[in-house]
N, C-alpha and C positions, 0 to 999 in steps of 0.2 A: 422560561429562560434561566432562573434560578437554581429549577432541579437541574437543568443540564450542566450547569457551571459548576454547580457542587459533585457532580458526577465528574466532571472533568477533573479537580482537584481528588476527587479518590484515587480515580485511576492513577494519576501523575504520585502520587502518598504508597499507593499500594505495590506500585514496580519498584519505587525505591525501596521501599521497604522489605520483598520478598525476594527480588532479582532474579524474575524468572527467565527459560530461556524460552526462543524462540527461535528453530532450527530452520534453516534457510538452503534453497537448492535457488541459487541467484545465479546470477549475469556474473563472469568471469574476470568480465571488464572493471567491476566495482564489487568483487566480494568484499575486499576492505573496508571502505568506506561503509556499507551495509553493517559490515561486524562494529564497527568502531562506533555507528552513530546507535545502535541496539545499546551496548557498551554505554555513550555517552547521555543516556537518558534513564538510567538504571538498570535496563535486561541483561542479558545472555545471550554471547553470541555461538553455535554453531554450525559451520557449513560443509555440506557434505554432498552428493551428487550418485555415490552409488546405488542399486535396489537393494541392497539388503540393509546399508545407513537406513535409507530413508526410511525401509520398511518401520527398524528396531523402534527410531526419532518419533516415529509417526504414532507409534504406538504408550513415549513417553511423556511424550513433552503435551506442554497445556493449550499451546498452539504451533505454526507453522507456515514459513513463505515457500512460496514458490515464484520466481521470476524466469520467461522462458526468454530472456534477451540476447541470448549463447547457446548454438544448441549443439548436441554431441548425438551420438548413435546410438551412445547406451542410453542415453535419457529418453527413449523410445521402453527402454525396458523399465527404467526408475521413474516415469511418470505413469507409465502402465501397474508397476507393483503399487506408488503410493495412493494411488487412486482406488486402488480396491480395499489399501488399510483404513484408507478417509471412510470408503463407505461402511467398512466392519466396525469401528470404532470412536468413529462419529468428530474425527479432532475439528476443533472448528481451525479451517486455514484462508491465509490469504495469497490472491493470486495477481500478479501485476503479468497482465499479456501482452508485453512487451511486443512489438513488430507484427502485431495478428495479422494473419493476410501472406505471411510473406514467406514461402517455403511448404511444402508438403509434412516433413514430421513435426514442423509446429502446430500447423493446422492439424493433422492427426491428433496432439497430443491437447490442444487447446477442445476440439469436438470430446474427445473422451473423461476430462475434466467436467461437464457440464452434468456428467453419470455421478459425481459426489461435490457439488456444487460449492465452492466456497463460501465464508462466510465474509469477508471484505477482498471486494475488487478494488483496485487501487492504477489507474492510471490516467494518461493524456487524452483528452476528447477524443481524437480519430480511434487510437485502441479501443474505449468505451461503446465507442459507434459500430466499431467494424465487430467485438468479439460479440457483443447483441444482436449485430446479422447473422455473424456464424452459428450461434444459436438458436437462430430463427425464432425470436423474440420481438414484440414491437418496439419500435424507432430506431432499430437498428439496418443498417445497411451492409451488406456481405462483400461487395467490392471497398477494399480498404484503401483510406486514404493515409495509412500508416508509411510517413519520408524516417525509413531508420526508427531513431526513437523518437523522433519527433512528430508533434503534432500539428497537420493543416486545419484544424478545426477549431472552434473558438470551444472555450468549455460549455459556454449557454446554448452553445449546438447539441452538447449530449445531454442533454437536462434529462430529456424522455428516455432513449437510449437505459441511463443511469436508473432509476423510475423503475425500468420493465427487470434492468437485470436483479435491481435490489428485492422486487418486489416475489422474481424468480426464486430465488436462493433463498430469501426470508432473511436475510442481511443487510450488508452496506455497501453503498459505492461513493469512490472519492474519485475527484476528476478533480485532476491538477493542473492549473495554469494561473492565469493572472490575480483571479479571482477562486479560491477553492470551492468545489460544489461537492458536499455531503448527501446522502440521503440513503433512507431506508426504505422506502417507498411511502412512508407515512410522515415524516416530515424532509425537509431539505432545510441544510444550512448551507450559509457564504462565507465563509471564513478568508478574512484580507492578512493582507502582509507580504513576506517571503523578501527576495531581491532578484534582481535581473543577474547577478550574479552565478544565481542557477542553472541558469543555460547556457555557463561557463565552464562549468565543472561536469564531472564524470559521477553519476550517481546518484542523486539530490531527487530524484524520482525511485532508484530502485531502494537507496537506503529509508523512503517513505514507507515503500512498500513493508520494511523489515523493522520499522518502527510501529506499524501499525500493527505485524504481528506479536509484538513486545506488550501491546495496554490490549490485544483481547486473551492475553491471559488473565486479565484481571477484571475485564469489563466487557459490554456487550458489542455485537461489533459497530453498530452507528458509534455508544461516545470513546470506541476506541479508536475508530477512521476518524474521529471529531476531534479527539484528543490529539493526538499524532499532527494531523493537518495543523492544527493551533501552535503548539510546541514549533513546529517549522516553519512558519509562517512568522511567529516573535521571535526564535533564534535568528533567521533568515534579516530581515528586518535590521537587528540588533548587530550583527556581525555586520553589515553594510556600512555600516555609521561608521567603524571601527577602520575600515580597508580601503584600499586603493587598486587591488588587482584577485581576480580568481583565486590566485596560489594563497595570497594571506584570508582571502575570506572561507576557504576551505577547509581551514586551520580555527579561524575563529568562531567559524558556526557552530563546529563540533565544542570547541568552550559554552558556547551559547546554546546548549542543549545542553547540556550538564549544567549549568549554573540558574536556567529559568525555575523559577518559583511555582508549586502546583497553582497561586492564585493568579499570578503572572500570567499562565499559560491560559487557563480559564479566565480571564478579563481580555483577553485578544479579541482583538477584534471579531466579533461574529452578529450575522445577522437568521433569523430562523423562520421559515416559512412555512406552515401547514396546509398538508396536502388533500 
């Protein structure tokens, strides 16, 4: 528990210190909030959506989101081009599969991603369930129970799901809900906290996702989903105390992401289990 704590405190030392970026092809619905919360934890935000951006991005930068929660026609040709740069040049990225299940060029585009594998998965149990079916990976199931963005599934539903994909990719998977579930296929954590608040506002899932690609520029991807999850979870928390409605805790969480402490963040709550 020690080493992971002192790794979490790198990471959180190491973004502010270098402020790196971490370029994002996100949900349309909450590019800002994504850029602003990258921003409010020390990284770089930029977002872009063409093939040839994403190509240039892909090829620069130290990592990289992708959120398929919006989708467009060209992003049929810009998740096609960045997936062949992922495989030529290796970027480690993260990918939140926002609504898996639900449309044909997302499915396409979600099945074709699995050819240069990410390095943190980041979403809500039913996504974690349904894109492990689509991959036809154990504990997963292909018929999605993905309502929108939302999740009908508890998180400790996709414990295994999480398990097969981490163990897939040689990465991480974060499944988000009441309780956070980390893992790499070789350990799992729980990381507590956050606010109910979150399922108030527009984002608070994708700008995870774009947090998480901000600390695996600097770290590995377990303590950079571990990282990320913590930070959100004690800003989350912190900004609660503070508010009385969505609009002002939206406003304060992103305070509360810039102001937590690398020890702060690493003494949040977590619990860690070996697999």
């Amino acid at each position: 528990m020690e080493d992971i704590k002192s790794k979490i405190i790198k990471a959180v030392e190491d973004v502010r210190k270098t402020n790196p970026m971490a370029p994002s092809i996100t949900n349309t619905v909450t590019i800002n909030f994504v850029a602003n919360a990258q921003l409010a934890v020390g990284g770089s935000a930029a977002m872009i959506y063409l093939p040839d951006e994403a190509d240039s991005m892909a090829r620069l930068a130290r990592s990289f989101y992708i959120n398929v929660g919006t989708m467009f026609p060209i992003y049929e040709d810009t998740f096609s081009k960045v997936t062949e740069t992922f495989k030529e040049v290796k970027t480690p990225w993260v990918l939140d599969p926002v609504a898996v299940g639900i449309g044909d060029l997302r499915e396409k585009s979600l099945r074709k991603f699995k050819e240069a594998p990410p390095k943190i998965i980041r979403g809500n149990a039913s996504e974690i369930i349904a894109l492990c079916g689509l991959w036809g990976l154990d504990g997963g199931e292909i018929e999605s129970k993905v309502r929108g963005v939302d999740s009908t599934d508890q998180v400790e539903a996709a414990k295994d799901a999480a398990i097969s994909l981490a163990r897939f990719t040689k990465g991480a998977v974060a499944v988000s809900g009441q309780v956070d579930l980390i893992t790499d296929g070789k350990i799992l954590a729980r990381s507590y906290g956050g606010s109910h608040f979150m399922e108030k506002i527009t984002g608070a899932g994708c700008s995870l996702g774009g947090v998480c690609a901000v600390y695996a520029c600097v770290a590995d991807p377990f303590i950079a989903a571990l990282t990320a999850s913590a930070i959100y979870n004690l800003a989350g928390a912190r900004a609660e105390e503070k508010v009385d409605g969505p609009g002002a805790f939206e406003v304060e969480f992103l305070n509360e992401l810039y102001k937590a402490s690398p020890e702060e963040v690493a003494n949040n709550k977590l619990e860690i289990e070996v697999l």
